[in-house]
N, C-alpha and C positions, 0 to 999 in steps of 0.2 A: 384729073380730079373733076368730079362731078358737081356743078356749082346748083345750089339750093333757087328753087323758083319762087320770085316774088309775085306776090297775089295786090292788086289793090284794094283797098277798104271796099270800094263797090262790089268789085268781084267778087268778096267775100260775103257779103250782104245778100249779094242776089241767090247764091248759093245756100245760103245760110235759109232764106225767107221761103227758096222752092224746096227746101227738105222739110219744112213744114207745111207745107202742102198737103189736102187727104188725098188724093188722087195721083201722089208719087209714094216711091219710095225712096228710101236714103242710097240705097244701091243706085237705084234710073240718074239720080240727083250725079254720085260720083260718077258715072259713065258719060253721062250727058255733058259735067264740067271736067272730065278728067282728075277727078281727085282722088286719093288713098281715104276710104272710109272713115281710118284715125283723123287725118285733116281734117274732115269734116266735123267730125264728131267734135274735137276738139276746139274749130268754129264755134258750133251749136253750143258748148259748154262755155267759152268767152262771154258769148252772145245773151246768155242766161244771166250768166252773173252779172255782165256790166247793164245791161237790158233795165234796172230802176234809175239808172243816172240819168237816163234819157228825160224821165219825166220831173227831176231834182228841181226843186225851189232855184233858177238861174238871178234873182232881184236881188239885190244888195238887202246888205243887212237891215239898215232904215226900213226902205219899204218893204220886208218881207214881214218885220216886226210890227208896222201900221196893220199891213194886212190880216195878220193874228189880232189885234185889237189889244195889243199890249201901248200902255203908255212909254214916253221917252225912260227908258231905268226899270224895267219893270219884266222885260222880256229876261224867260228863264236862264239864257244864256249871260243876258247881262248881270244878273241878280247873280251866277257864280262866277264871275269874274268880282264884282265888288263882294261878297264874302272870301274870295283867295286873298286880294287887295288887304284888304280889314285883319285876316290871318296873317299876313307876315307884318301886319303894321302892331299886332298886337305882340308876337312874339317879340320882336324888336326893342318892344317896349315893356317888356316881361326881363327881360337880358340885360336891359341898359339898368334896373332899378336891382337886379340879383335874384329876383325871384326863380 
């Protein structure tokens, strides 16, 4: 039985970064690293999608919400959490009188 080759995240990085290259091709890339074209491809389509995480807001919610220039309560996220809050406090309170 033929056991599957593990690639490290570098390995796959560097590979990924020289098929982007103008002065290769995807083919020189799989020769060069030994890969099945689909791997790679496949790489390169990982690499696309997760490729905006990289630059993702990493600060805590406090100072990401300072840095928007929102006040303490005021950032959008917070402002739909206290109308969810307010929703179930209302319904609650809709139930208990029979409305």
């Amino acid at each position: 039985m033929t056991q599957k080759k593990q690639y490290t995240a570098e390995f796959k990085f560097k590979a990924v970064m020289e098929s982007y290259q103008r002065d290769t091709t995807i083919e020189e890339v799989c020769r060069k690293f030994g890969l099945a074209s689909s791997v790679l491809h496949r790489w390169r389509k990982e690499f696309q999608e997760s490729g905006p995480e990289i630059f993702a807001d990493k600060r805590d919610q406090e100072t990401r919400r300072k840095a928007q220039g929102f006040a303490r309560g005021e950032s959008p996220d917070e402002l739909k959490q206290l109308i969810g809050e307010l929703t179930v406090q209302n319904d609650i309170l809709k139930k208990s009188r029979g409305l």
